[in-house]
C-alpha positions in Angstrom: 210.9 85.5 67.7 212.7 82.9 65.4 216.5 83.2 64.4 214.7 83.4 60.5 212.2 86.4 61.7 215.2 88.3 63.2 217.3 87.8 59.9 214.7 89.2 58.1 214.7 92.2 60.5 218.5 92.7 60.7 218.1 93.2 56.8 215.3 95.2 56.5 215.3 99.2 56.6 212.7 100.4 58.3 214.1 103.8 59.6 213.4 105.8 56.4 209.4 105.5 57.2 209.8 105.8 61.1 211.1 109.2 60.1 207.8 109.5 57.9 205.7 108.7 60.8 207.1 111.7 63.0 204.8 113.9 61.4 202.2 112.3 63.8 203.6 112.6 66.8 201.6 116.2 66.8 198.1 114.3 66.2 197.1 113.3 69.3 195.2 110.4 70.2 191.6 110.6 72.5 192.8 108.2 74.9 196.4 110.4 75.2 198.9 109.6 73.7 199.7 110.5 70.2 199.2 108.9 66.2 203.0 108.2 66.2 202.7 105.6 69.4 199.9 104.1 67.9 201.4 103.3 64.6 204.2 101.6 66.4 201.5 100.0 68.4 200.4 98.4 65.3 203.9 97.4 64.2 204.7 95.7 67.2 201.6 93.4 67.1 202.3 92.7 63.8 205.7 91.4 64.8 204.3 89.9 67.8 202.3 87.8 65.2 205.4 86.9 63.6 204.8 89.1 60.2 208.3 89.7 58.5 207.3 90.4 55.4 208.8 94.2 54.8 206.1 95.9 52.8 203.5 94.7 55.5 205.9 96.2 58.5 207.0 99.2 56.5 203.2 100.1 55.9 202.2 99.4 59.4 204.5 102.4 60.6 203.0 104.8 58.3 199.4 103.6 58.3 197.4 106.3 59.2 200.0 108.9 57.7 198.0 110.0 54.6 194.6 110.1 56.8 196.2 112.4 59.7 198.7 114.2 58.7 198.8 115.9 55.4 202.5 116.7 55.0 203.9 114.2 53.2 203.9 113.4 50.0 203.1 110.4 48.0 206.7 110.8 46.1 208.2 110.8 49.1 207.6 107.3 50.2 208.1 106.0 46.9 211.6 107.5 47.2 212.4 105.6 50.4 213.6 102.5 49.5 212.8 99.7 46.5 209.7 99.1 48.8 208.5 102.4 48.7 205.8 102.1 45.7 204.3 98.3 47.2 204.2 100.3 50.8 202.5 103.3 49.4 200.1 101.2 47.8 199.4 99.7 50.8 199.0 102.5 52.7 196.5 103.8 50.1 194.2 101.0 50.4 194.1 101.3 54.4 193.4 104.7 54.0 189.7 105.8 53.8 189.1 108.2 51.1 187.5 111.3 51.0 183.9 111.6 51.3 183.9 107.9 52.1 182.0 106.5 55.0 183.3 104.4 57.7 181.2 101.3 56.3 181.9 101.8 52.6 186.0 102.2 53.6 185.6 98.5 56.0 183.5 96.8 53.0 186.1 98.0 50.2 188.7 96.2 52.5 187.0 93.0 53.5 185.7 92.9 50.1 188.4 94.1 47.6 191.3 94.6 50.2 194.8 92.3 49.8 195.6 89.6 52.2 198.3 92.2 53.6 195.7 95.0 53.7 192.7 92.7 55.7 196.1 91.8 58.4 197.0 95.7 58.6 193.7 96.5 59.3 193.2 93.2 61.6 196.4 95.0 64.1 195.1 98.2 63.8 191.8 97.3 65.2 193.5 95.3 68.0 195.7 98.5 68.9 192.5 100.4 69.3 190.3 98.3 71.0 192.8 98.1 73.4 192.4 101.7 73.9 188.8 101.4 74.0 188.2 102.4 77.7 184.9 102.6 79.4 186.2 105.6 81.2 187.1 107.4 78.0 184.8 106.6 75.9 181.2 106.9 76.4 179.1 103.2 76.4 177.5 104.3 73.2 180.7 104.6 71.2 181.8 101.4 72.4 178.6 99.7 71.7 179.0 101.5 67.8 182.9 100.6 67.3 182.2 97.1 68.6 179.8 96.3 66.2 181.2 97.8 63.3 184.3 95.6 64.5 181.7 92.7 64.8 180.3 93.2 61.2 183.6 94.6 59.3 186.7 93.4 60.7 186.2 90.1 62.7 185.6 88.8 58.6 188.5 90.3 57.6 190.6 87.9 60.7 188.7 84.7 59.9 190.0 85.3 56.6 193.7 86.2 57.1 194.6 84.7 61.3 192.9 82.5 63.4 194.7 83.7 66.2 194.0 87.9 65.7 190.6 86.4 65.5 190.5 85.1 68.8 192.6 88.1 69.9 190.1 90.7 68.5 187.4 88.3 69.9 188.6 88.6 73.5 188.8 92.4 73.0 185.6 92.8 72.3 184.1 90.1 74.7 185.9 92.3 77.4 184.7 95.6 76.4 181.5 94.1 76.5 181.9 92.7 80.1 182.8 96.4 80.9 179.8 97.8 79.9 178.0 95.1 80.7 176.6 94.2 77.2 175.2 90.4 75.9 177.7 88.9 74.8 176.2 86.1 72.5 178.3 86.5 69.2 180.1 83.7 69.2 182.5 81.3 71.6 186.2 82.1 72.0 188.2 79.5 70.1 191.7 79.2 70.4 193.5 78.1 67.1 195.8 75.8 68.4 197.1 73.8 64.9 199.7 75.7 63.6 
């Protein structure tokens, strides 16, 4: 982490929406585990990527908040902090709506969705495919979530980092080895010019 990046998080007030995101410590997770240590999941690859920027990190705690657990309210993240209306708005467009498919929810985001939005998504996606385990999940899940990550989300990281790209690529290239699946999508690539 650079001096700059830890500035950024000395200042920044994040503990108003890790109370938020209690409420999912109750919703458990298939591969154990709970919604609360995956949202944190997703914030530390976030940071791990070097994202500062407080609306993206703010969000990334609460992610799933609206989709999995019902009892909070919209005011109440606008209340948080000056943030809370941008972060709420990014929550809402990472959160699949009712009676929306899994498809329609991954096009509106790689077609509609905000840089910050297709980057969310981009560490979510490498927080679960890192949970995606062969002797968890059954081969014909992790052929289906692959490929939607193949057609929906591997976009998405061209678009927004290079190197989630070739994270997310390596994910699925090993899940693949696992289940002993073709793996002819594409060659790993390191993006090495930043």
């Amino acid at each position: 982490m650079e001096n700059y990046e830890k500035d950024l998080l000395v200042n920044m007030v994040v503990a108003p929406y890790m109370q938020k995101a209690t409420a999912l410590r109750g919703i458990k997770r298939y591969v154990g585990g709970n919604q609360f240590r995956h949202a944190f999941m997703t914030f530390a690859i976030l940071i791990d990527y070097h994202y500062v920027d407080p609306v993206l990190i703010k969000a990334s705690v609460i992610h799933d908040l609206f989709e999995d657990a019902k009892c909070v309210s919209y005011d109440e993240i606008r209340s948080l902090d000056s943030d809370g209306q941008k972060v709420l708005e990014l929550v809402l467009e990472v959160t699949r709506k009712k009676n929306e498919s899994k498809d329609d929810f991954l096009q509106r985001i790689l077609t509609h969705g905000s840089t910050l939005a297709k980057i969310l998504k981009c560490a979510d996606r490498i927080s679960n495919l890192t949970d995606l385990h062969p002797d968890i999940f059954d081969k014909e899940f992790i052929k289906n979530y692959i490929n939607e990550t193949k057609k929906w989300v591997i976009p998405m990281a061209e678009q927004v980092n290079k190197d989630m790209l070739f994270e997310l690529q390596d994910l699925i290239k090993r899940r693949e080895t696992n289940l002993k699946i073709s793996s002819s999508f594409w060659p790993l690539k390191r993006r090495t010019d930043d």
